[in-house]
N, CA, C and O atoms as a DFTB+ gen file, in Angstrom:
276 C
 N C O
     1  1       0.296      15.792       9.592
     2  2       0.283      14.725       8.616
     3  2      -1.142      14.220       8.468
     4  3      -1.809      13.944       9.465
     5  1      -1.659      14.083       7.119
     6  2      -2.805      13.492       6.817
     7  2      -2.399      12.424       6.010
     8  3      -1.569      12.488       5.103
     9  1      -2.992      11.488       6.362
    10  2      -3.315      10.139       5.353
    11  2      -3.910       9.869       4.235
    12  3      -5.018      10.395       4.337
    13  1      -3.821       9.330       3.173
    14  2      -4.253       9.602       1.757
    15  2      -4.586       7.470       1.273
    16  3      -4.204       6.451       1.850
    17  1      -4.947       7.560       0.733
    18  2      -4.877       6.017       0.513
    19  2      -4.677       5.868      -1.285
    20  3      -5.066       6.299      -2.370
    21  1      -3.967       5.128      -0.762
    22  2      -3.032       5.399      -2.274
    23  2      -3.741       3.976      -3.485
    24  3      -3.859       3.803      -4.698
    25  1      -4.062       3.210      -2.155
    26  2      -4.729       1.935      -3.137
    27  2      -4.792       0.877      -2.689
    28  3      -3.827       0.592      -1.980
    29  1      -5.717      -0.050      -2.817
    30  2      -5.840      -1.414      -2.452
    31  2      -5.076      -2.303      -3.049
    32  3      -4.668      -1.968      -4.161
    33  1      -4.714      -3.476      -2.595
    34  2      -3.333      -4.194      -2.741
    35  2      -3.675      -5.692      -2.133
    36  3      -3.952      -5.684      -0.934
    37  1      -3.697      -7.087      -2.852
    38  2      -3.250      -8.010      -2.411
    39  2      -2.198      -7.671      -1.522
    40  3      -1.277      -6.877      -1.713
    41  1      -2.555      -8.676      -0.088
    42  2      -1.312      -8.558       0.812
    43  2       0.014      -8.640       0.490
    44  3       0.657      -7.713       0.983
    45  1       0.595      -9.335      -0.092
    46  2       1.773      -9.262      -0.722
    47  2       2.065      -8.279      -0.972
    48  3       2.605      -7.600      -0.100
    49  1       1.859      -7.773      -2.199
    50  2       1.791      -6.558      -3.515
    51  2       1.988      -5.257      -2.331
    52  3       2.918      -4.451      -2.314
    53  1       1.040      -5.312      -1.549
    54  2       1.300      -4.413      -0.906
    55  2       2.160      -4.120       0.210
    56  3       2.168      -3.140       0.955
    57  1       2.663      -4.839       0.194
    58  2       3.828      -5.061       0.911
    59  2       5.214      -4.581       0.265
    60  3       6.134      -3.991       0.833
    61  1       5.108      -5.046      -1.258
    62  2       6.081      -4.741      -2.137
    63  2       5.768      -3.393      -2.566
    64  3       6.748      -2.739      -2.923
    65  1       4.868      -2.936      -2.608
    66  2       4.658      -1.228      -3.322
    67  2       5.261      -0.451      -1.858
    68  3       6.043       0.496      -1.955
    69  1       4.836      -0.930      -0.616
    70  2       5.180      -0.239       0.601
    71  2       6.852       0.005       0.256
    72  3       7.378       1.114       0.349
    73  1       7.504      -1.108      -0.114
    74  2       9.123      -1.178      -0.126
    75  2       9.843      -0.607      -0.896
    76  3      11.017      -0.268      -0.753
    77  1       8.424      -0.342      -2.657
    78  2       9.096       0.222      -3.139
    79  2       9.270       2.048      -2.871
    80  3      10.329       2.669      -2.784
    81  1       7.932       2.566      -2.790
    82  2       7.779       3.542      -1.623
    83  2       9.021       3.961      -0.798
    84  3       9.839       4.833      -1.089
    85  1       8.997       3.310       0.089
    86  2       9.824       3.824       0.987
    87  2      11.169       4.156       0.761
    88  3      11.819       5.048       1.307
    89  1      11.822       2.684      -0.812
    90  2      13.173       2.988      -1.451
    91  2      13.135       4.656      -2.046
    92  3      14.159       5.215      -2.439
    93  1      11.899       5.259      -2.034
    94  2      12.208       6.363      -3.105
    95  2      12.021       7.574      -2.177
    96  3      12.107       8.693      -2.684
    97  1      11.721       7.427      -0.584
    98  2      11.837       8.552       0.617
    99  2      10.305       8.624       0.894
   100  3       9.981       9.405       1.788
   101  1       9.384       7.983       0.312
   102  2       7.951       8.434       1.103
   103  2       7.380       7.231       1.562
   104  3       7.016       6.272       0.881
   105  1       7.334       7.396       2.947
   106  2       6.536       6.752       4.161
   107  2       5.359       5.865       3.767
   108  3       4.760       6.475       2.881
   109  1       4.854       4.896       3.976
   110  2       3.629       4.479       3.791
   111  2       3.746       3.376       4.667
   112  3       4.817       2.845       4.961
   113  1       2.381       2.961       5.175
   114  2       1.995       2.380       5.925
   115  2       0.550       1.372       5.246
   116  3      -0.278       1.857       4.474
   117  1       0.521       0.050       5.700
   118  2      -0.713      -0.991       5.688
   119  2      -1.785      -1.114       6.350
   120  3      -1.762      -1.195       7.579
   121  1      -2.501      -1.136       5.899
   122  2      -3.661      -0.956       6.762
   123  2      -4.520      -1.875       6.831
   124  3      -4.669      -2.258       5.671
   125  1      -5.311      -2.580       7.639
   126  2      -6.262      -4.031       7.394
   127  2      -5.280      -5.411       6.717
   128  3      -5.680      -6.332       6.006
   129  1      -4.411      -5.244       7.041
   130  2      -3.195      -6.490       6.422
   131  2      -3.651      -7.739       7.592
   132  3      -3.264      -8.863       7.272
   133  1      -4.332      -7.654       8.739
   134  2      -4.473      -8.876       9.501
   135  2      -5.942      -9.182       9.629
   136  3      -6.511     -10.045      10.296
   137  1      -6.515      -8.047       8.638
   138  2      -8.188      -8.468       8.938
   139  2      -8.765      -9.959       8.456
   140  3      -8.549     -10.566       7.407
   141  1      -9.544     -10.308       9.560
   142  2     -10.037     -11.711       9.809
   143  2      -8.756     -12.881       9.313
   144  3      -8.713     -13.511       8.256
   145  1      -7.964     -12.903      10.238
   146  2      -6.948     -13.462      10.395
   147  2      -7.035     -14.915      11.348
   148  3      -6.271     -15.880      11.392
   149  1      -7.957     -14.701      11.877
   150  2      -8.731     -15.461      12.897
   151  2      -9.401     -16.628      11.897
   152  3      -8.944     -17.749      12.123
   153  1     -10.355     -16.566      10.886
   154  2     -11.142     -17.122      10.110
   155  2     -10.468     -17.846       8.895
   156  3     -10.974     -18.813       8.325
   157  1      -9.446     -17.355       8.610
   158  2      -8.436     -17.626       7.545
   159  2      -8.291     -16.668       5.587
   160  3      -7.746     -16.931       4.515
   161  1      -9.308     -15.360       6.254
   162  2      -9.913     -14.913       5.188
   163  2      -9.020     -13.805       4.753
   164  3      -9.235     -13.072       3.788
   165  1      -7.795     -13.741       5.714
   166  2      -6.604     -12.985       5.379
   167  2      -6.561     -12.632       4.228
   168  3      -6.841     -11.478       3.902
   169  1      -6.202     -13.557       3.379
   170  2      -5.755     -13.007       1.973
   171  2      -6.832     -12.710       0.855
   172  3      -6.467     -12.477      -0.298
   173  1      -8.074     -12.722       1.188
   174  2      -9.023     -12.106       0.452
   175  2      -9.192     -10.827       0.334
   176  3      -9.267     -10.314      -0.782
   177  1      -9.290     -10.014       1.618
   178  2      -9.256      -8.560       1.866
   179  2      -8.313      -8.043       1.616
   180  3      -7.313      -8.102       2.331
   181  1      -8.388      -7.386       0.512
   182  2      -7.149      -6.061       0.307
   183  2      -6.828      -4.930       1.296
   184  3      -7.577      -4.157       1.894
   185  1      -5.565      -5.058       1.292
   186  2      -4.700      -4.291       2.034
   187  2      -4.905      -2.786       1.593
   188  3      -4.997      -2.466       0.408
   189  1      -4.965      -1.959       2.559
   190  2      -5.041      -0.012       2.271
   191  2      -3.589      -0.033       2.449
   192  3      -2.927      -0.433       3.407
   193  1      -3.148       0.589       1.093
   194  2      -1.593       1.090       1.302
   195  2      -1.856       3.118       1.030
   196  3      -2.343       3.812       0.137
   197  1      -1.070       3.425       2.652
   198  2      -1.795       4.877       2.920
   199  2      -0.497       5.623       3.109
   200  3       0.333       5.323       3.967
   201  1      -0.384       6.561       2.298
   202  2       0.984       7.475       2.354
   203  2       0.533       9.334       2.993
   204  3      -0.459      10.062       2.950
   205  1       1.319       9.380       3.296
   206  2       0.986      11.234       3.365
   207  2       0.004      11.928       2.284
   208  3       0.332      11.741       1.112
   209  1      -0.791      12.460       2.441
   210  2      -1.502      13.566       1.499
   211  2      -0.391      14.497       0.636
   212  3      -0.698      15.023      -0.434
   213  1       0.696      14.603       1.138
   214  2       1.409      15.682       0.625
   215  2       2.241      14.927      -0.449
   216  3       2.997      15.489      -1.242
   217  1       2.054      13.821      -0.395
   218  2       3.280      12.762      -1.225
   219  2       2.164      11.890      -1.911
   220  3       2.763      11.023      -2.546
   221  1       1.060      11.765      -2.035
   222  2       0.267      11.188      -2.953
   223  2       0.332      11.080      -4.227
   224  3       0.311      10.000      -4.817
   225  1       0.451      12.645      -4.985
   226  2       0.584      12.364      -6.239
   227  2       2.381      11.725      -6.672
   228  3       2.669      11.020      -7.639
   229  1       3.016      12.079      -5.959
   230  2       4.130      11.764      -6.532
   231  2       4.241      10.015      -5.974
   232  3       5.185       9.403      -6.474
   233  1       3.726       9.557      -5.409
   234  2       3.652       8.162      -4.596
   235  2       2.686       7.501      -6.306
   236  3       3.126       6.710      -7.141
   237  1       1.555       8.095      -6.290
   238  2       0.765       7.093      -8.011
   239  2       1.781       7.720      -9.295
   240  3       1.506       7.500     -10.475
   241  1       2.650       8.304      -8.987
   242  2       3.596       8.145     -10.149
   243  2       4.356       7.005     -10.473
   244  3       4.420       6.269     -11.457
   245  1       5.196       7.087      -8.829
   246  2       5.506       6.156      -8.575
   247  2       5.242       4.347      -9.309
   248  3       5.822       3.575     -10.073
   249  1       4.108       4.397      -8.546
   250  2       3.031       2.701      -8.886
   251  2       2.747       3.083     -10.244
   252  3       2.633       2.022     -10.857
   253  1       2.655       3.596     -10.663
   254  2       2.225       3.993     -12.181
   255  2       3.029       3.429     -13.581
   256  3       2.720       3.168     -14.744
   257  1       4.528       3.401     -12.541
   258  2       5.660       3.052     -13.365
   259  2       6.128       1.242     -12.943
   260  3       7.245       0.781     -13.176
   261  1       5.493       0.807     -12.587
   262  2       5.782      -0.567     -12.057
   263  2       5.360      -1.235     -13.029
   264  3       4.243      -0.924     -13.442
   265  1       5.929      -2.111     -13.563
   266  2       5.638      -3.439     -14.055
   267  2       4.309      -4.205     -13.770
   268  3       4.126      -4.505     -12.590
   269  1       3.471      -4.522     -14.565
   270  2       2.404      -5.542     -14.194
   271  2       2.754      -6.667     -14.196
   272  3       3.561      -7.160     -14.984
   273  1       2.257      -7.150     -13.417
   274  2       2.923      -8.616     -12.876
   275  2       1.963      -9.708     -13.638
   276  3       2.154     -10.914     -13.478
């Protein structure tokens, strides 16, 4: 398994693309979701939402089809 990074994400958002992800069978994982958590700068830094290499393109199809908020 290789890691692919599918996209940067307000913490939230990325939380919700992770869920929607996973509703459709491909894995993904957050990455930097607690950086400087300490300082309070949490929610400035975007979140890496990182899926398999092998499921990438079909993962930005995916987000592709989402609603803008």
């Amino acid at each position: 398994m290789s890691l692919a990074e599918l996209g940067r994400f307000a913490r939230n958002e990325a939380h919700i693309v992770i869920g929607r992800l996973e509703s459709e069978g491909i894995p993904a994982l957050a990455l930097d979701g607690n950086a400087s958590i300490a300082d309070g700068s949490q929610f400035f830094i975007p979140v890496r939402v990182m899926v398999d290499a092998d499921d990438l393109e079909v993962a930005r199809g995916i987000i592709a089809a989402l609603p803008d908020s």
